[in-house]
N, C-alpha and C positions, 0 to 999 in steps of 0.2 A: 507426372505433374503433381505439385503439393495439394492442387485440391483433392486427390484421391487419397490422401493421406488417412490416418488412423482418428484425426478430429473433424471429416470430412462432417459439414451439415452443423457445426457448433462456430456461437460466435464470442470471440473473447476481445475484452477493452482492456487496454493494458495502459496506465500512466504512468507517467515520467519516462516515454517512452520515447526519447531520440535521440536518446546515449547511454552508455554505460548497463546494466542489466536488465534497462526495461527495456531496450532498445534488443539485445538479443533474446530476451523475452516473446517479445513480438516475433522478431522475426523464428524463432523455430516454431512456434505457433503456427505461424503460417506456412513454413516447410510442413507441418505435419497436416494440413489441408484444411485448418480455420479459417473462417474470414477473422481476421483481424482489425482493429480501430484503437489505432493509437493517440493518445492524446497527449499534447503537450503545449507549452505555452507561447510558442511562436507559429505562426504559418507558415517560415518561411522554414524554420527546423523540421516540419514536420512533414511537409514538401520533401525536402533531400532525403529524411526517414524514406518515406515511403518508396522513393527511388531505390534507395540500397535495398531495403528487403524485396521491389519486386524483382530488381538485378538479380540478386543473390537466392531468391526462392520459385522463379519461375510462377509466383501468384500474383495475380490481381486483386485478389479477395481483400484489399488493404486497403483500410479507407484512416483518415483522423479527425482530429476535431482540436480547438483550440482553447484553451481554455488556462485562466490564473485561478490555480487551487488553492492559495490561499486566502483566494475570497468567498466569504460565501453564497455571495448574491451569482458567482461565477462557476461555482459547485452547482446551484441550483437550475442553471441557467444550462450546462454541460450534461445535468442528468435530463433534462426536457428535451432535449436533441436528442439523447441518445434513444429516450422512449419512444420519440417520434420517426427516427428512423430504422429503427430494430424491430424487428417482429420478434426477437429473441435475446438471450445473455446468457451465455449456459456457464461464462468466469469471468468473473473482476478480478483483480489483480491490482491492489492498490499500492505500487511502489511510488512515488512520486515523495520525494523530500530534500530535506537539507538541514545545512546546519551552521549558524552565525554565531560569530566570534562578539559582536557587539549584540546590543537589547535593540528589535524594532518591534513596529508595530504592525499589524496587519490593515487592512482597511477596514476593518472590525472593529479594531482599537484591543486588537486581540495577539499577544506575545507572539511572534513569527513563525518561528520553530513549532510553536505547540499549534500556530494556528496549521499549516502544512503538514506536520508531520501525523497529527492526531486528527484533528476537525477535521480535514479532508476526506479521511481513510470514513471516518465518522457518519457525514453527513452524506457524501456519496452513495456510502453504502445502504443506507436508509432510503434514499430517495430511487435507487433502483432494486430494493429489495419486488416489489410488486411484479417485476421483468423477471427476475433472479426464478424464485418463488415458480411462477407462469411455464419455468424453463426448467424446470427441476426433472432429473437433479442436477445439477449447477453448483459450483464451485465460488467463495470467496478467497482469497488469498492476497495475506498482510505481510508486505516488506516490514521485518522488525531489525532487529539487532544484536548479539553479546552485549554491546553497549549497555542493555540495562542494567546489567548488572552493577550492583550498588547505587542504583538510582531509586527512587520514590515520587510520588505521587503527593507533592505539597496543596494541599486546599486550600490553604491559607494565604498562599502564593502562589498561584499557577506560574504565573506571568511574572515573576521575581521581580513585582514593581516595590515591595515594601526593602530587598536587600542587595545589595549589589550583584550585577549579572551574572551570572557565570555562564559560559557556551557550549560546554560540554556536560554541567549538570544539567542544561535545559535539554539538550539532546536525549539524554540517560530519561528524561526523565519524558519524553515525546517517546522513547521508544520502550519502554515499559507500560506509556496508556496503550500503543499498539497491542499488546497483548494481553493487557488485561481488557481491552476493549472485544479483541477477538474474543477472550475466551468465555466473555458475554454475551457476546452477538450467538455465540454453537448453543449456551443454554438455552436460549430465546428461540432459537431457531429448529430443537430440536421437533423432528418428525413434520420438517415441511419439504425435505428434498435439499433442502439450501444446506451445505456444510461450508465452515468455517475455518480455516488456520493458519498459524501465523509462524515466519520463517527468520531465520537467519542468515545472509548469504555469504558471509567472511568478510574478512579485510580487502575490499576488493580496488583494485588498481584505476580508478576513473576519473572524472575530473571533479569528483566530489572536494576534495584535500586541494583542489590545484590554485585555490585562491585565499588560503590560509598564509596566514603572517605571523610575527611574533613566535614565541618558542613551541607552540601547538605546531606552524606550519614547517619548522624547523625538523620537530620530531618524526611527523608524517611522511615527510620527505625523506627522512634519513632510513625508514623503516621502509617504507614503500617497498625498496628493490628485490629486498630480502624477504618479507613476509610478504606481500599483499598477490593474491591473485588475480588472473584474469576475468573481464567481465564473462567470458564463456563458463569461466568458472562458475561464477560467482552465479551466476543464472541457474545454474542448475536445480536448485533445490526448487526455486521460482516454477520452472519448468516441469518438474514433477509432480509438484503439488496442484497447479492445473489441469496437467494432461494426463497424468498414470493412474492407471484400473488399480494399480497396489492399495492407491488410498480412494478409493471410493467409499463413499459414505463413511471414513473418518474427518471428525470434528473435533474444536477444541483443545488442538495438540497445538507445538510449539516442535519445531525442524531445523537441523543442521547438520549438515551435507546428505538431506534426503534422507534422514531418519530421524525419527523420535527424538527429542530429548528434554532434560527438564528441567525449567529457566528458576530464576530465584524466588527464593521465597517468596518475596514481593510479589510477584507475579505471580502467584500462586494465591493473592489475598481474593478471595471473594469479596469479602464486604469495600475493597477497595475496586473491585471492578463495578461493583452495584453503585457505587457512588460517583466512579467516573462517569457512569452513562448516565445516571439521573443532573451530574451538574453538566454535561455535556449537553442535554437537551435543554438544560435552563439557556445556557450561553449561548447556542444557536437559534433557540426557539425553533426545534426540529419542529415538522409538521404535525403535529396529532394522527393527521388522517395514516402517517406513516409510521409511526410510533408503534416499533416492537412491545409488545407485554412481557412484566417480567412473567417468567415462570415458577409455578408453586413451588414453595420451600418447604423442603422437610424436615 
């Protein structure tokens, strides 16, 4: 049975979890004997999730929760449940995102893309660091992307209200806070048990691309057949970096196809990740009580 599996006794919350990578995320999680909690933004999505993984894994250990991450009255609101009914969190796993061809807004009044792809991973992880921490050691892990590459981090513009939109630089540039976010959250976090890192999972085949228009959703689709892999695939690195004793107690790194590797320059700024997180707590108004310390600089 998958409860006697190799993560028997550990619980992991995985989002964006009722398709595509988070979805088999979950589910081998729970093949390998975690209780599982998958979260996603319908009930009724979440419902059939849970059906297919217990089909397919012979576990009950599978519970979810509902929840719009791109709010963050609904981040806050998803971390209170979780605390409430977990005695534990031994991995987060924050995939949940997207990517809009047009500019909206969130119910924040906060750019979409940045609010989902970044704020979420963000505020989430903040609000159940205390569980994390409790559970240690415990694992966080950050769906990111290649996509950064050649992205940056505009302060001037988060939210590209002063220039015309662009949908693939706001992506670039949502999936380079993820890592410079992570590789903030590992300094912060060193010597509490809690490790930190953030992934790449390839071009992967889902219905990410499948509502794309215009010559972006032309391109996608033409490439698709030929490069893009499967979510099995595409999971995998997802799934190491939660469950494998290889990386135990590393932090800080950045992964692609389950090993090492080393993302752009950009991403490599310190003083650009020190600024994302101090303007990221401005614009959330993170809680204090939860508020990571930076770490002494040398």
């Amino acid at each position: 049975m998958a409860t006697d599996g190799p993560l028997k006794g550990k619980t992991c919350l995985v989002t964006g979890a009722t398709s595509g990578i988070g979805e088999i995320t979950a589910r081998e999680l729970a093949r390998m004997g975690a209780r599982v909690v998958v979260v996603g933004r319908s009930a009724e999505r979440c419902g059939a999730t849970l059906d297919r993984i217990r089909s397919e894994t012979g576990s009950d250990a599978v519970e979810s929760m509902v929840a719009d991450l791109s709010v963050l009255a609904e981040v806050r609101r998803l971390a209170a449940e979780v605390r409430d009914r977990l005695d534990r969190l031994d991995v987060l796993v924050n995939n949940a995102g997207g990517m809009l061809l047009e500019r909206r807004e969130s119910a924040d009044g906060i750019e979409m893309t940045l609010a989902l792809n970044h704020f979420s991973y963000f505020l989430l992880t903040q609000e159940l660091l205390p569980l994390l921490k409790a559970s240690a050691p415990s694992r966080v892990v950050n769906v990111a992307s290649e996509a950064h590459r050649g992205g940056r981090i505009d302060f001037d513009d988060l939210g590209q209200e002063r220039r015309k939109f662009g949908g693939w630089r706001a992506y670039q540039q949502s999936k380079l806070a993820n890592i410079l976010f992570t590789d903030e959250l590992a300094r912060r976090l060193e010597g509490t048990g809690v490790t930190a890192n953030s992934l790449h999972p390839g071009f992967v085949r889902t219905r990410f691309f499948s509502e794309f228009t215009g010559w972006m959703g032309f391109l996608f689709k033409a490439i698709a057949p030929f490069a893009a892999i499967s979510p099995e695939a595409g999971a995998k690195t997802t799934i190491h970096l939660a469950s494998s004793p290889e990386v135990e107690g590393v932090s800080g790194r950045y992964f692609d196809k389950c090993k090492p590797a080393v993302p752009s320059r950009e991403a490599q700024n310190r003083v650009a990740a020190e600024r994302l997180w101090k303007v990221s707590e401005e614009m959330i108004g993170a809680s204090s009580e939860r508020n990571i310390p930076a770490p002494d600089r040398f």
